[in-house]
C-alpha positions, 0 to 999 in steps of 0.5 A: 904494515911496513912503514916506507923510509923517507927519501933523503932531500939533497942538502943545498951547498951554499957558498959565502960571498963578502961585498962592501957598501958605502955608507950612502948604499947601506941606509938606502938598504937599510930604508927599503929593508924597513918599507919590505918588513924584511932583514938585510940579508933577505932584501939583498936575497931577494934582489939578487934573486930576482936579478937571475930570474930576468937574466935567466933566459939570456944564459944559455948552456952552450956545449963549446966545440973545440977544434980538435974535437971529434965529430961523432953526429953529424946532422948536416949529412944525413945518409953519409956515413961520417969517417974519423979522418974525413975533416982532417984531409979536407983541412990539409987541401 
């Protein structure tokens, strides 16, 4: 029997971000790393994660549309047939 190859899983790039904390800021990480029976790192992690998840919905991917920009589709004149020039003598009246 043939074995199959294992698929090669997309390794995660990870960036490196550095931030102060005051001494104050520091001990209250450090208390409810020990309450959560976590590191550091991981209760940051874990915080700034779920900050993403419950701001996720509110991030939309919105395509920005210049002025230049060229309307190929159309959707609000269906039937018409859209010409390259069309917008440019409309804008020049």
């Amino acid at each position: 029997m043939v074995k199959k190859k294992k698929k090669k899983t997309k390794k995660i790039k990870y960036k490196k971000i550095t931030f102060k904390l005051s001494s104050k800021q520091l001990s209250i990480v450090d208390k409810c790393s020990k309450l959560q029976n976590t590191t550091r790192n991981k209760f940051i992690k874990s915080a700034i994660k779920n900050s993403i998840l419950t701001f996720a919905d509110r991030l939309k991917d919105e395509s920005i549309i210049t002025k230049n920009q060229l309307k190929l589709f159309n959707f609000d004149k269906i039937g018409e047939q859209i010409e390259m020039f069309e917008e440019e003598e409309t804008d020049k009246e």
